[in-house]
Each structure stands twice: as structure tokens, then as C-alpha cells.
N, C-alpha and C positions, 0 to 999 in steps of 0.2 A: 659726549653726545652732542654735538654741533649743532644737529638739528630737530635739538629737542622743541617740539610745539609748544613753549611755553603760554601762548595765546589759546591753544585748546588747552593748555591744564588750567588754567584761569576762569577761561569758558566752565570749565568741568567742575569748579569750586577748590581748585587748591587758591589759598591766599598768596597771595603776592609777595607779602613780606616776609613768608614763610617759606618759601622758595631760594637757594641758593646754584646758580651753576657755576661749573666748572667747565668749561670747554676745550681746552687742551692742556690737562695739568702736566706733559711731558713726562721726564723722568721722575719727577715727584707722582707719579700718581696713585702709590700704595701708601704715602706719609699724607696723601692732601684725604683718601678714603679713610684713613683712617682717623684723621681729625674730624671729619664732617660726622663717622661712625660717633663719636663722641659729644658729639651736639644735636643730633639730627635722629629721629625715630625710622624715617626712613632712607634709605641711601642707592641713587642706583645709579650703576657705573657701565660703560661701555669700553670693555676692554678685556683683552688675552691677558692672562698672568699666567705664571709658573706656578706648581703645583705648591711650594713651600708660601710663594707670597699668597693664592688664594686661601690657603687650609688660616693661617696667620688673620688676615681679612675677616673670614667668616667667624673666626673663635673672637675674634675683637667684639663680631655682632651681636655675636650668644652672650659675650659678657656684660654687655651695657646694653640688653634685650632691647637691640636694635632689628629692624629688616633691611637684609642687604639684595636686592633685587638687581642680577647681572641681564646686560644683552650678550649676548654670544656665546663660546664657550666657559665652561666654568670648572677647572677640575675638583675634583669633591662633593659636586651640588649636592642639595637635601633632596632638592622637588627641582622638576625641569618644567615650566609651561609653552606649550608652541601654541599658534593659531592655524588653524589650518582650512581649506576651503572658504573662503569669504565670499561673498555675495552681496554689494550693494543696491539699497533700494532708494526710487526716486520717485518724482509724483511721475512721469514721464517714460517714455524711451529713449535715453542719452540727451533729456534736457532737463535742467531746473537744477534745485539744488538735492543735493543729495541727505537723505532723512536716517539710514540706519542701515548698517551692517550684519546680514544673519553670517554667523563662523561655528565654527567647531574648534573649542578648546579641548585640548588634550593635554594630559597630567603623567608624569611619573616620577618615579624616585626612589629616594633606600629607606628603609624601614618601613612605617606604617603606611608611607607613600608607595610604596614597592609594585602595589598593584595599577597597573592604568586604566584612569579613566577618560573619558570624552563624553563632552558635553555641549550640545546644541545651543546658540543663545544668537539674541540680537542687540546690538551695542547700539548705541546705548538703548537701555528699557528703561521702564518707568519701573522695575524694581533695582536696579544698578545703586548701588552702595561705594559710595567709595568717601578712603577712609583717607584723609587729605596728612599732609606733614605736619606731625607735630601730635597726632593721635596717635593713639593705640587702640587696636580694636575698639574702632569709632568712639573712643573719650581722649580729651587735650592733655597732649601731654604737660608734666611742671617743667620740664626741661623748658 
């Protein structure tokens, strides 16, 4: 992801030092996923794979109860999330800076994901949780 906002994830509370990217691992990019899967609680990759190297990927995830969070296609996913319909707000009409984003998340997937849902929200809110690298469900990890 080239154009990962690393300055809004800073902004947002991920640590700095806790951060590592990768921006064009090339041919290596299922050997470098799958190192970073082994250091890192959370892992997110922008990129098409083939159906044996995703399935491969994702069980590496499950086994070192990592999260592996793709942009784009993913063959096998669990849970798929889109964004859809966005709406930004400003003090203004097309001046000033821009304050919060009302979307519609929408969910689906296999198993207990199976059903879809959608969900109304505005980005950020003052109930926004986010659970930076190195946690797991909001505690640090010992890794």
C-alpha cells in the first residue's frame, strides 16, 4: 500500500514505532506476509493472491492469532467489510477543514458472518475504538 496515510494512522494513535511498512515487496510478497504474520498482531496487505497462497496466508493468521486485514480481492475471506455512501461534513459549504465522515458500513461472510449487515456511523466519533498494533482486543500485546 504506497499510499498508506501513515501520518493519519499517527494522528489516529497507532505508535510510530509500532508501525512497520512494506511498500512494494514484489515477488516476495507472500514470504515478507508471512514474516511480518509472525511478529506483528496485526497485518494488512494490498494485494491479489491465488487462491492456494491466500488460504496458506490466512491459516498462518489463525495460527499465531494474528489479524490479517486485505484491501481488494481475497479468495476465501471470513468477513468481507465495504464502505459505502460517504458523506463529508465541514463547518462550511466547500470551505474549511473538513471535521467527520457520516458512511454506511456493510459486513458479510461465511459462517456466523453469513448474515449481512449495515451499519450507519460517523468517522471518526467520540465513541471510535481503535485498537492500534501490537494489541489485541484493546490489550498490548507480549510479542
Amino acid at each position: 500500500m504506497p499510499d498508506f496515510g501513515v501520518l493519519s494512522a499517527i494522528e489516529s494513535g497507532v505508535p510510530a514505532e509500532r508501525l512497520a511498512l512494506v511498500p512494494r515487496p514484489g515477488v516476495d510478497l507472500v514470504r515478507v506476509v508471512a514474516a511480518l504474520l509472525d511478529g506483528f498482531a496485526v497485518v494488512v496487505v494490498a494485494a491479489d493472491l491465488g487462491a492456494a497462497d491466500a488460504r496458506r496466508l490466512s491459516a498462518r493468521a489463525r495460527n499465531r492469532g494474528a489479524v490479517l486485514l486485505t484491501v481488494g480481492d481475497w479468495p476465501g475471506v471470513e468477513v468481507e467489510l465495504s464502505c459505502a455512501r460517504g458523506r463529508w461534513r465541514g463547518p462550511g459549504r466547500g470551505d474549511g477543514y473538513l471535521r467527520e465522515r457520516a458512511v454506511e458500513l456493510r459486513s458479510r461472510g461465511r459462517g456466523a458472518a453469513a448474515r449481512p449487515v449495515r451499519v450507519e456511523t460517523t468517522l471518526p466519533s467520540a465513541e471510535s475504538i481503535l485498537v492500534t498494533a501490537g494489541q489485541k482486543n484493546g490489550i498490548p500485546s507480549s510479542r
